[in-house]
N, C-alpha and C positions, 0 to 999 in steps of 0.2 A: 462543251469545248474540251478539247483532250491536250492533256501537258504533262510533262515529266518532267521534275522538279530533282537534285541530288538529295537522297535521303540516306542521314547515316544511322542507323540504327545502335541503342547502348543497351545493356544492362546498367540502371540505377546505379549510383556507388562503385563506379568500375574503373581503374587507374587506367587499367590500358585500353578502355575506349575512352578516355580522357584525353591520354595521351595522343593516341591516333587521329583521335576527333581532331586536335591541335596540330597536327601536320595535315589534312582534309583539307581542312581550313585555310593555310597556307597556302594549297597550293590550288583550292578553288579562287579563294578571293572572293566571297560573296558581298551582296551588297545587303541583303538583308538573312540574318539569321531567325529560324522560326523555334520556338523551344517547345516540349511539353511542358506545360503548367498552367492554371488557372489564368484564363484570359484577361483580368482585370488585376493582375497580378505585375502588367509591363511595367506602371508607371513607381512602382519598389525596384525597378535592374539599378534607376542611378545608386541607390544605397547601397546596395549587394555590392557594388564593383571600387567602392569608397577603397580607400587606401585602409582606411582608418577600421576595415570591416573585415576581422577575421573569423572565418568557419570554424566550425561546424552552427549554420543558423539555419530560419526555415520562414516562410512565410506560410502565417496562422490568418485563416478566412474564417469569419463567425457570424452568425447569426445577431441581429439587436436587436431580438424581440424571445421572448422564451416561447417554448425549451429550448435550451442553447443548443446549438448542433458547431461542430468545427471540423474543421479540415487542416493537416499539418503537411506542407512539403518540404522534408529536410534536403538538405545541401552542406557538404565534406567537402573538405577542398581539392580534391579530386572527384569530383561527380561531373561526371561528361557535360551536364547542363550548366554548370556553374560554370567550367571553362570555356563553354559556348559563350556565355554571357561577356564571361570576361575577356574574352579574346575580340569580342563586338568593341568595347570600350576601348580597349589598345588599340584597336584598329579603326578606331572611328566609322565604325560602321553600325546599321540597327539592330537591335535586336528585342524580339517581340514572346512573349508567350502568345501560344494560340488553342488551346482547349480548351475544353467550355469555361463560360464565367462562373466565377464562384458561389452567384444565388442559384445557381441552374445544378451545380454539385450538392448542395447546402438538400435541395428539393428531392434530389435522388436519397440521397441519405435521409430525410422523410420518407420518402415513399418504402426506405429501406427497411427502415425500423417498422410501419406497418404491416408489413409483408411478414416479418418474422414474429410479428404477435400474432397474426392470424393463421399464423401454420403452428405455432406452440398452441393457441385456441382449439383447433383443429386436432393438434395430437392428442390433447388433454381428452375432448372427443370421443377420439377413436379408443385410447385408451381403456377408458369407465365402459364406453359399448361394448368391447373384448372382453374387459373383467366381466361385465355381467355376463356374456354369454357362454362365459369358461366355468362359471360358476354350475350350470348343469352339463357341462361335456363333463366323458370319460377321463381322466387325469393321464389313462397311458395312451390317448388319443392326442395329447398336445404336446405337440415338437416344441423344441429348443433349440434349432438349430445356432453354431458358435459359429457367427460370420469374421470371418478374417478382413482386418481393415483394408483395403483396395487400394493401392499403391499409386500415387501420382502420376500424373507422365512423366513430371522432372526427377521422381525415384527409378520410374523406369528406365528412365534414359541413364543416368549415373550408372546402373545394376549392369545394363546391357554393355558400357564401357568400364567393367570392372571394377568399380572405384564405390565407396561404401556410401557418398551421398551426392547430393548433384553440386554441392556449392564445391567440393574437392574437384570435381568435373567440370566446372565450369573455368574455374581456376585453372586446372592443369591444360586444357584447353585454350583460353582467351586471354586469359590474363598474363601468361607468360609466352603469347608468341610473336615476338620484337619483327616479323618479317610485314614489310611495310605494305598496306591495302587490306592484312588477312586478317582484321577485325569487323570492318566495314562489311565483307564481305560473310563469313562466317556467321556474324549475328544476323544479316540480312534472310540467307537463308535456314538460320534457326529457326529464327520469325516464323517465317513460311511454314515448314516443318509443325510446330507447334500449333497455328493457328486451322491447321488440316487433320491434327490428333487429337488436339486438346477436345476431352467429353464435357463439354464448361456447361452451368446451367443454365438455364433460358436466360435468366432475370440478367444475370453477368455476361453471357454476353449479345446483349440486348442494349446494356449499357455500354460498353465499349464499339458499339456499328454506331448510336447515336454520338459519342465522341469524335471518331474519326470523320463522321458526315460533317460535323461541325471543322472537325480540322482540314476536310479539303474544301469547304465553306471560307475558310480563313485564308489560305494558298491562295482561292480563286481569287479573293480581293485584291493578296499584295502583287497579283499579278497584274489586275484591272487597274490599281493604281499607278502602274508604269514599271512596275521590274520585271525585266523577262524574267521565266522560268528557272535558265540556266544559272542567274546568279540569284537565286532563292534558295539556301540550306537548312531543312527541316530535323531538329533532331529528337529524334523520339524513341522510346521505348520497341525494343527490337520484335515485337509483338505487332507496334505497329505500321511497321515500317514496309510492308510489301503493299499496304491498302492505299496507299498516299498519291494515287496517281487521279490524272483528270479522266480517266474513260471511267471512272466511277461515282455515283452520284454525289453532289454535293448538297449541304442542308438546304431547305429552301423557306425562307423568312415566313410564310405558314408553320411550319415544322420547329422554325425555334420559336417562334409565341408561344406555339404549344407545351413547351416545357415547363413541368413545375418547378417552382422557385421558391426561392425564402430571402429574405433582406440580408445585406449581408455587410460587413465590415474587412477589411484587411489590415492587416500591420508584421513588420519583421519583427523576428526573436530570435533570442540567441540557444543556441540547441548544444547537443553534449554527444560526446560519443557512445557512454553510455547507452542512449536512448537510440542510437545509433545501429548498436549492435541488436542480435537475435535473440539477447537474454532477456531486451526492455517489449520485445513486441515486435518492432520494427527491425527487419532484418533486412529485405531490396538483396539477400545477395550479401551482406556485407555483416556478418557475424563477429567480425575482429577488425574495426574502425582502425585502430591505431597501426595495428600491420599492415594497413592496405596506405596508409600513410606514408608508413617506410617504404613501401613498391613505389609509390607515386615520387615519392625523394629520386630512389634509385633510378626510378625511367629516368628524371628532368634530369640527373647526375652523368647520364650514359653508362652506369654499370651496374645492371640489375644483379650481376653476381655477387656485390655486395649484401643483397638483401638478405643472405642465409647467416652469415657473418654476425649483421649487427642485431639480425632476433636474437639470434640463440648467445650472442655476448648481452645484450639487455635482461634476456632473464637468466644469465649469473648474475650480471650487475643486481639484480632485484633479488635472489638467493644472498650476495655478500649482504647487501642492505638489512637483510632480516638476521645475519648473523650466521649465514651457512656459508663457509668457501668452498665456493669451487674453480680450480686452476685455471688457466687460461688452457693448458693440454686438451681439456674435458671439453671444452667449446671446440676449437678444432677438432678433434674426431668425432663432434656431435655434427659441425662442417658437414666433413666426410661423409657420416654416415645418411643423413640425411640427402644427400646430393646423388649419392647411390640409392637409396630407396625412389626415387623421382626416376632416377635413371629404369630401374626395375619395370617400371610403371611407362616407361615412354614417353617422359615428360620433359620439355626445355629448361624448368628449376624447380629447387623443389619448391613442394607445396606449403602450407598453413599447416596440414595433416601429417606430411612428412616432415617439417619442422617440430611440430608439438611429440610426434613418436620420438625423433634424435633428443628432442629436449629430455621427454620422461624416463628414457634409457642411458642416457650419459652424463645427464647433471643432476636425475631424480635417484638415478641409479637402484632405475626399474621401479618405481613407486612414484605414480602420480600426485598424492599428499606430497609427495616432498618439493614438489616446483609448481601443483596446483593455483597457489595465489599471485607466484610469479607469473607464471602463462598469462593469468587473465589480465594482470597490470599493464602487460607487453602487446596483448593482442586488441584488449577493450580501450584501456587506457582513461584520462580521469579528462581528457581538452574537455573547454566548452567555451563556445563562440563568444564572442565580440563584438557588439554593436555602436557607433557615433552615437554620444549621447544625442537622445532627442530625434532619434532616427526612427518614423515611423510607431512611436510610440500613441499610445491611448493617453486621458489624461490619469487613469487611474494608476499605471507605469510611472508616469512620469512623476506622478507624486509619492509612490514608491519608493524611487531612487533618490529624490529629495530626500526624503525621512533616513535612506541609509548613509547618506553621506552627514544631514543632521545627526544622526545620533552614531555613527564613527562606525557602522557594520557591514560599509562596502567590499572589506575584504571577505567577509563571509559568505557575499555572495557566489561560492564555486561549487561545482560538482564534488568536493571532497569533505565530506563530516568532519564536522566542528562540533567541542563541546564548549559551552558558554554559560559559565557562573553568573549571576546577578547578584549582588548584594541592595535591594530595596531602600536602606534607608539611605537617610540624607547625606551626605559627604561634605564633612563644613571643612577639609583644607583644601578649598575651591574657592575660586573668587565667586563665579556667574553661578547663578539659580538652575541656567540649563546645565553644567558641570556637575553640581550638587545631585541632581536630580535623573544623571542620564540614565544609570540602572532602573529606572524605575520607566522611565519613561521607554527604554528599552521593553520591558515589560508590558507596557500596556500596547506596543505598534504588534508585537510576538502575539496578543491574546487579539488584539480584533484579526493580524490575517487565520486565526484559529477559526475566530467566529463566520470567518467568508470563506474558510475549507479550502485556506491556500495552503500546501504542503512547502513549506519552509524552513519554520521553525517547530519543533513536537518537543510536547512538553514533559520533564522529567520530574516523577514527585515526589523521590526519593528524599531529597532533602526537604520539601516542604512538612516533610512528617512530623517533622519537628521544631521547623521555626516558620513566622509570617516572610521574612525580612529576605531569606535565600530562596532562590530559583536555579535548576539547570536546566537549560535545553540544549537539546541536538538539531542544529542548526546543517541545514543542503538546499541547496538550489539546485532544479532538477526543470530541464522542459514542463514536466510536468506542473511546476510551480506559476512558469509564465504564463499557461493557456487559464489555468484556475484566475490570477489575477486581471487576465484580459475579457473573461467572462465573467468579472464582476462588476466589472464597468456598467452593468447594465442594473445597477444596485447603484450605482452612485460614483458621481465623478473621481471624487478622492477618497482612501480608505476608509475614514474618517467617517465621511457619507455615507458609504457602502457596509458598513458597520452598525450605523443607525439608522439603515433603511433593513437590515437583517432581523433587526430588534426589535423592531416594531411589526415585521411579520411572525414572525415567533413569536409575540405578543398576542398579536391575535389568535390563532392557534393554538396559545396556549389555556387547557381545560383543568387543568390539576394546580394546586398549590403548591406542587411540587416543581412544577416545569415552571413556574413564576418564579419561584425562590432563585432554580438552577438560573435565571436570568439575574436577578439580582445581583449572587455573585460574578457571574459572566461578563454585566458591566460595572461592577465596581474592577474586575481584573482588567478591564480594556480601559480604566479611567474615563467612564463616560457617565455621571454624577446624573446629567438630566436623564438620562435612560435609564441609571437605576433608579431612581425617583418614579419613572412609570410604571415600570415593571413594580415596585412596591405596594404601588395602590392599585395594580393587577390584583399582587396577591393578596392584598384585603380584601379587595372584592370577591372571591373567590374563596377566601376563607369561612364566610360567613355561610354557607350551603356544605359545607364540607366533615363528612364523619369518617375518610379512611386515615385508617391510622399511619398505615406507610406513610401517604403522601404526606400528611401532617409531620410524621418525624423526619422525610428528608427537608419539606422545609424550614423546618424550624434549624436544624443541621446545618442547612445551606446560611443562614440568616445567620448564626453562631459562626459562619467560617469569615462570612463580610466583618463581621462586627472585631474578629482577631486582626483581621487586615488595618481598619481604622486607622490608626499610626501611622504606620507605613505607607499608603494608597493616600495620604492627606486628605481625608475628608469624615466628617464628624460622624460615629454612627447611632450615636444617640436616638436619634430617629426609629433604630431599627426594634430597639430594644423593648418597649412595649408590644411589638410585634412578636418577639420570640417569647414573652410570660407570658402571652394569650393564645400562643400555638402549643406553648410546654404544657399547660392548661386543659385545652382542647386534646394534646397527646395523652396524659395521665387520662380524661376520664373515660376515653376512646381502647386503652389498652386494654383492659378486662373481657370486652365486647369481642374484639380482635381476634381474643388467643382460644375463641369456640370453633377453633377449623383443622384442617386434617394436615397431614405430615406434609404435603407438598407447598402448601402454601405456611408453611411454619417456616421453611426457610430465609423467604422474604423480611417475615416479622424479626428474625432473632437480629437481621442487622439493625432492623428500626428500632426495637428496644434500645441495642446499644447506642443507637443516636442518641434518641431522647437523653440515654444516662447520660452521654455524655454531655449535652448541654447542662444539663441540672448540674455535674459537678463545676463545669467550669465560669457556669452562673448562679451559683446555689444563695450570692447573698440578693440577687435579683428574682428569683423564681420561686416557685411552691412547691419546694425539695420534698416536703414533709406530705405533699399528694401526694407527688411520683413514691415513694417509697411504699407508703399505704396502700397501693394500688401493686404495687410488685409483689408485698405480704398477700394480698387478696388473690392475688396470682399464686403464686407460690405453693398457701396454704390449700386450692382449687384441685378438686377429687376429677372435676367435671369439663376441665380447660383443655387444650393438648400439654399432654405431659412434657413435653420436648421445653414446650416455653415455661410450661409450671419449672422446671428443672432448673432452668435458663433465671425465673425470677430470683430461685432461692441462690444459686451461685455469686449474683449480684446483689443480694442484700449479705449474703456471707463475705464479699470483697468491701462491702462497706461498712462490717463490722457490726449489723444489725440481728445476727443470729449466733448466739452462744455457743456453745459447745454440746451441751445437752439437750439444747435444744433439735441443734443438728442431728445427733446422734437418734433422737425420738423420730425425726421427719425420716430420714434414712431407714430406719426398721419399719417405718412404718409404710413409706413406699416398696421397699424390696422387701417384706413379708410376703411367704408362700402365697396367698389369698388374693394376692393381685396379678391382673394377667400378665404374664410376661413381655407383651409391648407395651404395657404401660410402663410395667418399671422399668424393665429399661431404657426406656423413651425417656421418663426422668432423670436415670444417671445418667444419656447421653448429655444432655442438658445441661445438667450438674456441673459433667468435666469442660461444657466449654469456656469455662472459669478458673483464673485462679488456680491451676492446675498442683502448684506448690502448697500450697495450703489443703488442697485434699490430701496431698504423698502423705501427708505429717499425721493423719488419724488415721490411726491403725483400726479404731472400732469402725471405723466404713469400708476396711476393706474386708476386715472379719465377716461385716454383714451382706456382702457385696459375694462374698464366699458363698457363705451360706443358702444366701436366693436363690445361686446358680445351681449348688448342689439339691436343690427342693425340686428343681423342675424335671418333668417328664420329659422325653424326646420331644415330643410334638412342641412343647413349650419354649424347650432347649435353642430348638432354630429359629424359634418367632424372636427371643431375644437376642439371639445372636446376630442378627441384622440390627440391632442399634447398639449393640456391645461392641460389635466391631466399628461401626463408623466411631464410637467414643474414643475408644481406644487408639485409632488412629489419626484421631489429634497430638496423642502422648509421642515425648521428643524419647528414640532406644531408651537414652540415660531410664530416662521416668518410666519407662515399662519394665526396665530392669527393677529399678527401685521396687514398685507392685509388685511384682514377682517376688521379692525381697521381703516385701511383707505378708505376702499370703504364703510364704514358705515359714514365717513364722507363727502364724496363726496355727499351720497343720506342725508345728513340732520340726521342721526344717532347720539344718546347719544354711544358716543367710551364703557364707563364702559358701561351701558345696554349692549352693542354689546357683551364686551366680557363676561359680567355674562350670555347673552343667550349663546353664544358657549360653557362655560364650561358646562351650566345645560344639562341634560340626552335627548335623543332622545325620541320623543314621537314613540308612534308604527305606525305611519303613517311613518315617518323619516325615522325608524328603514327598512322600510317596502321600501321603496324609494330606502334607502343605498343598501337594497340588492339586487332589483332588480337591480341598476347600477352595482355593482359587478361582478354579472352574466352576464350582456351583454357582445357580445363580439365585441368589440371595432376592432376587423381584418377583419370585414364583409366592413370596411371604407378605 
């Protein structure tokens, strides 16, 4: 059957096919409107068009079964579709999405992802076959040709109309020209245009002839169903918009069987500008959300000449805000100048391009840094949608916003960072338990959406450094956060759930005593008491087969940070504490064994020592202090260990006051005597100094001795140890190298002042010349 239906074609995100769309409309009067969007997607327009429902939102189609796959369609409040929609509601008429349903998208995006592993498979391939076969070609037989990236067709097209990118082109073309039809008409034969150049590749556009089959599949119905043609308006994407007729086939119910699929769910969410723009990913055309807002203003206003006016007065207004003035003069001849450069250009007003130039030239005055984070305030801007409670929500949403308006942090939920203090403990000038307690329970809703990898709240550790009781986070709500939490839904109804169904896979999973511990504390910070109880008798179990010493000292570390919490987190740790004397145990007779390995895995070790110390000191009247130390001496005094951690042991019994002075002084000579290789000893003093760094300044006999080594050694010696001379010394804060300096200038008979007025004075260019060839060396060749 052949039919022509009115089809207006948009760019996504576009004010003035918004606008136009909405006079189309008017003056068609259709009875049914047809939208691009996910077909199963109709029965969300009542909420979309709610009073109560402000943009920028989107509906999010997802998978309920893993791996999660989703799909997001934003809508601004000027997106052609959204006005479609909403101009069906005013007018009491239908209106439908019609392209494919969302498990038929859901399946493409399967098929999509395997597609692109088996051409990475494939490269990886071809790759390893090349290398080996290059491996006996001639070297000046294989080209390198530098291919130049291949220019779009939508760069081409901007290039060929003068203009530096196509969203400037597209702008100065559609979006400013107010003459009534010449939008409809112009994207129509874009469309066209594009669809007869575009080089697209198979796979895409293979995808897009099976979407349109499906859309004139959808036509053919609302047509069978009783609406003529003439009052059916389709509005779609300008791409697709010349294919929409009846002389062309339509899907045929064979053909959609055939389509792979995935289960699928839907629900609306509230979206951001932000995410909006081309800085988050999604661009559609619309890179400055918040300026195409003020176009949208301007058209419904009837004076889009306004719109040059209230940019470039917003980004002074956001200059004075920061503390910079600038005049009202400065904005008027930014006006001007801008309205001339469009002029330049052959443009009806000016553009985004030509406003951001007038801006950086008469209110940066000529320095982009200087109006840079105005721009973006003024073009990206901070909106983010607005949803009826209980509109289309999951129940893991729903119980979401329960818990923010429970514990008082629904204003936090905006697109603009927030930082937020907790204080942990109890609050007794409170009447309620929940009052008393909300910091804390603040606390524990922030760590479980941590633990389900919802981007909301990130945690700051700055101040936990030093107390159990304070917490800060940086608190944002970002689209991103809503799709993570609507994808958790599939862990458990409420967070709560979804938290101790996370727990319990990670439980499984987990093979180390270490990854058990890291749970441990994980749920004692989510407050979830029976979960850490499991994960405890994980990590017994798991304990009992276990000789790496890492993983023993993080979790004994881990188990010492729950056991601080105690107090605070209300619940006893007692329990845990036989745990951490029979892993501190299990550390101390594990350390000796450990530190028989090479420089690269030495680094590992040096933070797990300092675990362990640190448990022992802060549990020393619980634990078997007087092993761990015995076991660091064995370390220490060890010819045979890596020097790095022998170095590492004696620093930390020298911090604990277990090694004299003379004694020190004997291990020091006795290490950096000529007679040992120079990566051992200095493998020891790097060691050495990662300790206590004050307490070494203050003996002059170690750097006497530390003199003297270096002057013992031969060239060839000289750069073996200067690869861990230099990493030691680049622990040291200037003051402290000064000070060294200070003292091996008096070892050698040096005035100290002279020593340090030569180090302050400038590098001659020989120095200069010295510095940079060491720089360059590379110090891995040793």
């Amino acid at each position: 059957m052949s039919w022509q239906i009115p089809v207006f074609g948009v760019r996504h995100l576009s004010p003035m096919g918004a606008w136009q769309l909405r006079a189309y409309l008017d003056e068609i009067r259709p009875e049914v409107i047809l939208v691009e969007g996910i077909d199963d997607a109709t029965p969300l327009v009542g909420d979309m068009t709610r009073k109560t429902t402000h943009p920028p939102i989107a509906i999010l189609a997802y998978t309920d079964t893993l791996p999660v796959r989703t799909i997001v369609t934003p809508f601004a409040r000027y997106s052609p579709e959204y006005q479609a929609i909403l101009w069906a509601a005013e007018n009491k008429v239908e209106a439908q999405f019609f392209d494919l349903p969302s498990e038929c998208f859901l399946g493409l995006i399967d098929a999509e992802y395997e597609r692109r592993d088996k051409e990475r498979r494939e490269a990886l391939e071809a790759a390893e076959k090349e290398t080996a076969e290059t491996e006996f070609s001639d070297p000046d037989e294989i080209a390198t040709p530098l291919d130049q990236p291949k220019l779009s067709l939508y760069q081409r097209v901007a290039r060929q109309a003068g203009e530096t990118d196509f969203e400037t082109y597209w702008e100065r073309h559609f979006e400013h020209n107010l003459a009534q039809g010449s939008y409809r008409g112009s994207s129509y034969e874009f469309g066209a245009a594009v669809r007869d150049l575009e080089e697209a590749q198979p796979h895409w556009r293979a995808e897009n002839l099976v979407r349109e089959a499906y859309m004139r599949r959808r036509i053919q119905q609302t047509i069978d169903d009783g609406t003529p043609p003439e009052k059916i308006v389709a509005v779609v994407g300008a791409f697709h918009a010349p294919v929409l007729r009846g002389d062309l086939p339509a899907m045929t119910d064979e053909e959609l069987a055939s389509l792979r699929r995935r289960s699928s769910k839907l629900t609306l969410m509230p979206y951001s500008y932000f995410k909006l723009s081309s800085q988050s990913g999604y661009g559609a055309g619309n890179r400055a959300p918040a300026y195409f807002e003020l176009l949208w203003r301007s058209l419904n206003e009837g004076n889009v000449r306004a719109l040059s006016h209230r940019y470039l007065s917003q980004v002074a207004t956001n200059l004075r805000n920061a503390g910079t003035h600038r005049s009202t003069a400065e904005v008027i001849e930014g006006v001007r100048l801008a309205e001339t450069l469009s002029a330049l250009n052959g443009g009806h007003a000016p553009t985004l391009t030509d406003l951001r130039d007038a801006a950086v030239t008469l209110l940066g005055h000529g320095e982009l840094t200087a109006v840079k984070d105005a721009l973006v305030r003024v073009d990206v801007g901070t909106e983010i949608g607005e949803l009826p409670e209980g509109v289309s929500q999951t129940s893991i949403q729903a119980d979401f916003e329960r818990e923010l308006k429970r514990l008082k942090l629904s204003k936090y939920k905006t697109a603009v960072q927030q930082t937020l203090d907790l204080d942990l403990r109890e609050n007794r000038q409170v009447s309620s338990e929940e009052a008393a307690f909300l910091d804390l329970n603040r606390s524990s809703l922030f760590h479980r959406l941590r633990m389900l990898d919802v981007p909301f709240a990130t945690w700051n550790h700055t101040r936990q450094q030093s107390t159990t009781w304070a917490e800060r986070w940086v608190v944002q709500w970002t689209p991103e956060s809503e799709i993570a939490l609507v994808e958790a839904v599939l862990e458990g109804e409420t967070i709560l759930l979804a938290t101790a169904f996370r727990f319990n896979t990670l439980l499984e999973k987990s093979r180390t005593i270490a990854d058990a511990a890291k749970l441990v504390n994980d749920a004692c910070q989510c407050g979830m008491m029976e979960a850490m109880d499991q994960a405890r008798q994980r990590l017994q179990e798991l304990s009992s087969g276990t000789s790496d010493f890492v993983a023993i000292a993080r979790a004994a570390f881990e188990l010492a940070q729950v056991v601080r919490y105690g107090n605070v987190r209300r619940f006893d740790p007692e329990p845990l504490i036989p745990l951490i004397e029979e892993l501190f145990v299990e550390a101390s007779l594990a350390l000796y064994s450990a530190a028989n390995c090479d420089d690269s895995a030495a680094a590992s070790l040096l933070e797990a020592i300092d675990q362990v110390n640190r448990v022992g000191l802060e549990f020393a009247e619980r634990v078997e202090e007087s092993l761990w130390t015995d076991r660091l001496q064995q370390l220490a005094d060890s010819d045979d260990r890596n020097p790095l951690l022998s170095g590492y042991a004696c620093a930390l019994l020298l911090e604990r006051g277990l090694i004299p002075n003379e004694a020190l002084s004997r291990e020091v000579s006795r290490r950096l005597s000529p007679g040992v290789p120079a990566d051992l000893g200095a493998g020891w003093f790097e060691g050495l100094a990662q300790r206590n760094r004050y307490a070494l300044l203050a003996r002059q006999t170690l750097w006497e001795q530390l003199a003297e080594y270096v002057a013992s050694l031969d060239d060839d010696q000289f750069k073996r140890a200067l690869v861990f001379l230099r990493r030691a010394f680049a622990q040291f804060l200037p003051r402290e190298r000064r000070q060294i300096c200070e003292n091996l200038a008096e070892h050698w008979g040096l005035n100290r002042d002279e020593t340090a007025e030569l180090l302050e004075a400038p590098l001659s260019d020989e120095e200069e010349e010295k510095l940079s060839d060491l720089n360059e060396f590379d110090f891995d060749d040793f």
